[in-house]
N, C-alpha and C positions, 0 to 999 in steps of 0.2 A: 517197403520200398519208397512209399511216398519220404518217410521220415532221412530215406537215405538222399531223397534228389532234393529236399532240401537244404541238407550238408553242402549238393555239389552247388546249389544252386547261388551259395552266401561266398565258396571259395572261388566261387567267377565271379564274381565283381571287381570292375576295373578299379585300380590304384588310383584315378582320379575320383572315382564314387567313393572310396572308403575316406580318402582327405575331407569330402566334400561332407561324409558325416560327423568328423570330427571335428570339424569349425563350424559345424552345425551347433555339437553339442557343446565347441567352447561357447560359443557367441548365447547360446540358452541361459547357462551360466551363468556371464558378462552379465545379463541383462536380471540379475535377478541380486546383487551385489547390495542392493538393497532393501532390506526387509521390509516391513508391513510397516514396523517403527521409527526406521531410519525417513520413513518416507512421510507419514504424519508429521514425524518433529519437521523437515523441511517444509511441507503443504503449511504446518498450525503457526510456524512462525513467519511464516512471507506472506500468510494471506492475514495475520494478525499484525502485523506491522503496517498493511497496505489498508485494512479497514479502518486503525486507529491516526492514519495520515489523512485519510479520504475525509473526514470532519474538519480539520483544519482548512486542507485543498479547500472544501465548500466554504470555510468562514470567511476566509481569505478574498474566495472569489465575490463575499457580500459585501465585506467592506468596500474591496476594490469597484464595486459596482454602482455607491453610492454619490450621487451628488454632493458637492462642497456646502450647501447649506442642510440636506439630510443628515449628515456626519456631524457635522459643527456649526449647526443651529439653534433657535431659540429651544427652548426647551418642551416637551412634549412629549403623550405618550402614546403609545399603538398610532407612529405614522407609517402608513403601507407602502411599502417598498416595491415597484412594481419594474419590470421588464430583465429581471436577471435569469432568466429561462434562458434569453437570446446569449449570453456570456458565459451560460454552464448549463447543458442539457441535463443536471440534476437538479434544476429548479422549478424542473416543467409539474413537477406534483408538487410545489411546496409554496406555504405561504408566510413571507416575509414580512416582519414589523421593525421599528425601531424607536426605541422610546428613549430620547438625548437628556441629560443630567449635568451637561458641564457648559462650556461658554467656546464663544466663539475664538477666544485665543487660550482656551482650556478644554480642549473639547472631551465629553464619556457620554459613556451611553451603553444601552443594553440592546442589544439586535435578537430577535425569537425567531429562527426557522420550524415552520412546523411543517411536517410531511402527512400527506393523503394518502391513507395504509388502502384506499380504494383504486389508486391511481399507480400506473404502471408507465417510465418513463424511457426513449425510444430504445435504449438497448435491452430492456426487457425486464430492468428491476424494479423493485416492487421496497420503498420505506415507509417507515412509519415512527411515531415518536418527533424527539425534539434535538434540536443546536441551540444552546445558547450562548450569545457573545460577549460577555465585558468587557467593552475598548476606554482606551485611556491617551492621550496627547494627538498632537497631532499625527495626521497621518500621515504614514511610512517616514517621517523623521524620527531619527536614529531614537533610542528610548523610549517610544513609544510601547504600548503592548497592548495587547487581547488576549482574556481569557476565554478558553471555551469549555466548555461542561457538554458532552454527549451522551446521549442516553436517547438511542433511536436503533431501529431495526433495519436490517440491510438482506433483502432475501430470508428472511428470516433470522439472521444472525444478529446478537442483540451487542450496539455494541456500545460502551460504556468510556469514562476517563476525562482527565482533566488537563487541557494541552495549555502552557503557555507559552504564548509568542511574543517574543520580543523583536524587534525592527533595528539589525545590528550595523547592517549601511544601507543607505538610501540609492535610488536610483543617480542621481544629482553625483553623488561619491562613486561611484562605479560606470561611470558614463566610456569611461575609456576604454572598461571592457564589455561593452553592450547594455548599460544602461539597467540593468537588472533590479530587483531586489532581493538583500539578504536577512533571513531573519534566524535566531536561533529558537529553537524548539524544545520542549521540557515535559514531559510526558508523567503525569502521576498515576496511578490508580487505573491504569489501563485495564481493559476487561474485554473479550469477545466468546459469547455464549453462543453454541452452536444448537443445531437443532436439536442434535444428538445430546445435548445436556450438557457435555463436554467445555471446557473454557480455557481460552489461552489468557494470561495475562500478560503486561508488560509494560516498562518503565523506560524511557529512553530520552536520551540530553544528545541531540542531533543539530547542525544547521545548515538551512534550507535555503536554495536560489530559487526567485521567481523572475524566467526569462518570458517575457511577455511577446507575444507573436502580433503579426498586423492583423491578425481576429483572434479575439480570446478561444476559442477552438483550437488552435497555435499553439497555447502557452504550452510549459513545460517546465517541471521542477528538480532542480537536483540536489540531490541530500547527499553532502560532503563527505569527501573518507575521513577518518578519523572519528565518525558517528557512535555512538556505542549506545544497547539497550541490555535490557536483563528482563528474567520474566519465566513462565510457566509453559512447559507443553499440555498438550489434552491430557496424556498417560501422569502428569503428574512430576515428572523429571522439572529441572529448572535448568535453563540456557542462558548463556551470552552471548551478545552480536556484537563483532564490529566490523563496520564499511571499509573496505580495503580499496576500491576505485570508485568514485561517486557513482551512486543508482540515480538512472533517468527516470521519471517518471512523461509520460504524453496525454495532453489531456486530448487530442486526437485518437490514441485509441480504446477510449472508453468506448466510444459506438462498435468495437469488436469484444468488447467483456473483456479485454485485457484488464488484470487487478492488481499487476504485480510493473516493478520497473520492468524499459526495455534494453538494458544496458546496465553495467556497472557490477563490482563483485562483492560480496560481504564475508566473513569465515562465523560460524554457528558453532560453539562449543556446548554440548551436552552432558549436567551430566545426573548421571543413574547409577542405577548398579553395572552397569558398562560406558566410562566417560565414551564419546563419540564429536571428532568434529567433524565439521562438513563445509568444505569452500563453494559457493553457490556462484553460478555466472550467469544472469541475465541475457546475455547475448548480443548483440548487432546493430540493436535501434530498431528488429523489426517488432510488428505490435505482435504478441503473442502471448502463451501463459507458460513458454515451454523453460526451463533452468537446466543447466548442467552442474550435475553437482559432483562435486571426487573428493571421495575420502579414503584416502592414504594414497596409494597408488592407482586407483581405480578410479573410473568416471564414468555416471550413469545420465543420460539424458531424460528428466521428470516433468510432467505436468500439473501447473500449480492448481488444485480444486479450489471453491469457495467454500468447499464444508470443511475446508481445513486437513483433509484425510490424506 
């Protein structure tokens, strides 16, 4: 008897309860459109793109921090560079040298950031290892450049590569439309080692706007459509990227652990024993980690990890 009243008890359910389990169980579905790997390749390449920018972002903000006779002074070596903590809350653990090699209407020099693997800075990360910077002409006129060589720890992700930046219009040239800097971006020998052992690499020829805010807390970067990288997921597949709407970057929301842009779209082609692409949307300008991604007809709303996963 019992097994009989719960026959009667399935075929009384209201025609709304039984729609209600079945967009239950589409919507379970929906949200699963994504595998384990679909979802690393997305996480290993947006957080390996944004770790091997985040050394540049920091070079950038040293140069820019420095005094007219620091930069393009007499010559010198291990002079300390002091008060760029206040410009980029990633230098409150780090200590800045500069040792100059060229002349005042030739200016180079080598810049050392080095990180305190003891010191923890206010949104909660924790680096270690080194930036180093080779700049060459004058600063931010157009041909000029910096190279940077990374090989520092970020949460424990070790990350690696060799960025050059060139200086391709100057503030002075773009005044019309806010005064900005543009510079183009060259990425060699990229590498981020995760904890897990696991490494993304990547190679990318990008270029970059630096809109500068009335406090460098303000600023904001955005890396032009037309951008394109190549490079390694964790699993070992190989990907390409290209920026389809410029990616914002905020240096505002680094104090919420945002690591990825907040805005702009890129398409990720995969490929493996099953090609895969995936158009990735950043979203609104609000600061977050969240991406919608859709591939083919489908769109899953993801969250980007630091461990790449």
């Amino acid at each position: 008897m019992k097994a009989i009243k719960n026959v009667f008890s399935l075929k009384a359910l209201t025609g709304q309860t039984v729609v209600f389990i079945l967009m239950l169980a589409s919507c379970q579905k929906d949200n699963d459109i994504l595998t384990s790997i679909d979802t690393q390749n997305v996480n290993g390449e947006s957080v390996g793109s944004s770790y091997m920018t985040e050394s540049s972002d920091i070079s950038t903000n040293a140069i820019g921090g420095l005094s007219t006779t620091q930069y393009s002074g007499a010559r010198m070596d291990g002079d300390p560079v002091l008060g760029l903590d206040i410009r980029d809350g990633r230098f409150k653990c780090a200590t800045t040298t500069i040792s100059r090699a060229g002349t005042k209407d030739n200016p180079a020099g080598t810049i050392t950031i080095s990180f305190n693997p003891n010191c923890t800075d206010n949104p909660g990360i924790k680096r270690s290892g080194t930036i180093v910077i080779s700049y060459k002409g004058r600063r931010w006129v157009p041909g000029s450049y910096f190279v940077v060589k990374a090989d520092f720890y970020r949460n424990g992700a070790h990350i690696e590569g060799t960025d050059t930046v060139t200086t391709k219009l100057s503030a002075d040239t773009l005044v019309s439309r806010g005064g900005f800097l543009q510079f183009r971006s060259v990425l060699t020998g990229g590498q981020v080692t995760f904890a897990d052992g696991k490494t993304v690499t990547r190679e990318h020829d990008i270029t970059r706007e630096w809109f500068r805010g009335a406090v460098p807390t303000n600023d904001e970067w955005h890396t032009l459509a037309g951008g394109t990288a190549t490079g390694t997921c964790k699993n070992g597949n190989t990907y390409e990227m290209q920026i389809t709407k410029t990616l914002v970057h905020k240096l505002s929301c680094l104090g919420s652990k945002v690591v990825i842009p907040v805005s702009g779209t890129k398409v990720v082609t995969v490929t493996g024993t099953k090609n895969k692409q995936y158009s990735i949307d950043y979203g609104d300008g609000t600061c977050d980690n969240t991406v919608t991604v859709t591939v083919g007809s489908k769109v899953q709303t993801i969250t980007v990890n630091g461990d790449g996963n």
